[in-house]
PAMARBA-148848 format. One line per 3 residues: number of its first residue (from 1); their letters; for each residue x, y, z of C-alpha. Coordinates in Angstrom, 3 decimals. Layout:
N
NUM	A	X/Y/Z; ...
// end
This chain:
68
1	XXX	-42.056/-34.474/50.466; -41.827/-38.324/50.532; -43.676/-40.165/53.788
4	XXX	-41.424/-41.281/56.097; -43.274/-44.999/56.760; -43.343/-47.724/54.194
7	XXX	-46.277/-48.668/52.628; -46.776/-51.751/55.058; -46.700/-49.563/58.052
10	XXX	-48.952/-46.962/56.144; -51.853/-49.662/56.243; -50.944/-50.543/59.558
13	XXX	-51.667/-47.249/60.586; -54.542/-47.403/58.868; -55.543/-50.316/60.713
16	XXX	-54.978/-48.847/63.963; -56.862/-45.900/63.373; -59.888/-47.658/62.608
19	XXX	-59.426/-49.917/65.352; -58.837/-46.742/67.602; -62.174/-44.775/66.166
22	XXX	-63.855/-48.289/67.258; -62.845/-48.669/70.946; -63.093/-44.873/71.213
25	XXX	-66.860/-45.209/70.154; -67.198/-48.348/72.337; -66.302/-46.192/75.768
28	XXX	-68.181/-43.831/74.623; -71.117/-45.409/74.789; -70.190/-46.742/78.738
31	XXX	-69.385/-43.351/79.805; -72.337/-42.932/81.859; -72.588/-46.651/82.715
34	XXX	-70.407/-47.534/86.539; -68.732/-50.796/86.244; -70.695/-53.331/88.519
37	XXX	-67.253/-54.941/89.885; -63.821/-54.410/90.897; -62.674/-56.555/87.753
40	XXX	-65.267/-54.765/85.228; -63.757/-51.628/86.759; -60.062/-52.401/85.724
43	XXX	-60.931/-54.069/82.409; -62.703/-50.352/82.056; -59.572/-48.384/82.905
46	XXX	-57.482/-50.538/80.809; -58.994/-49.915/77.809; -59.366/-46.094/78.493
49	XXX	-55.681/-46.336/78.852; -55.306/-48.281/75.574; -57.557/-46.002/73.656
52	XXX	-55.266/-42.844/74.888; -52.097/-44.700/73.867; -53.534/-45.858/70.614
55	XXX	-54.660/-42.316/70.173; -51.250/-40.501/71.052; -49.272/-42.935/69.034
58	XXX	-51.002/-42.223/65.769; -50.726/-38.669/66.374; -46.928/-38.526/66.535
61	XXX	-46.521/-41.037/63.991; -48.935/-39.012/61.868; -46.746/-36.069/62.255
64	XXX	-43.802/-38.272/60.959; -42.625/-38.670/64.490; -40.452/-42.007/63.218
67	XX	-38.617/-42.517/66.503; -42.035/-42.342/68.541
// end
């Protein structure tokens, strides 16, 4: 079966997966640490949002999802 994503999106995806793995080991390592402001708090929940997009995106695309 030929992959559905062209060879420039296949390193992009590689790209974002590493990137992903990287901010997912990054929160990791603040999960037990509280955010000492408001604005630490957001920048926080931002990137735990961005991490779960990044993280659902490469699943359906993985799965060949093209119109995800």
């Amino acid at each position: 079966m030929e992959s559905a994503h062209c060879p420039e999106e296949i390193e992009l995806l590689k790209l974002l997966k590493e990137l992903q793995s990287i901010l997912t080991a990054a929160l990791n390592s603040l999960a037990s640490k509280t955010p000492n402001t408001a604005e630490s708090r957001y920048i926080s929940d931002a990137a735990v949002s961005v991490n779960m997009a990044a993280d659902a995106y490469l699943l359906l695309r993985e799965q060949e999802r093209v119109h995800a």
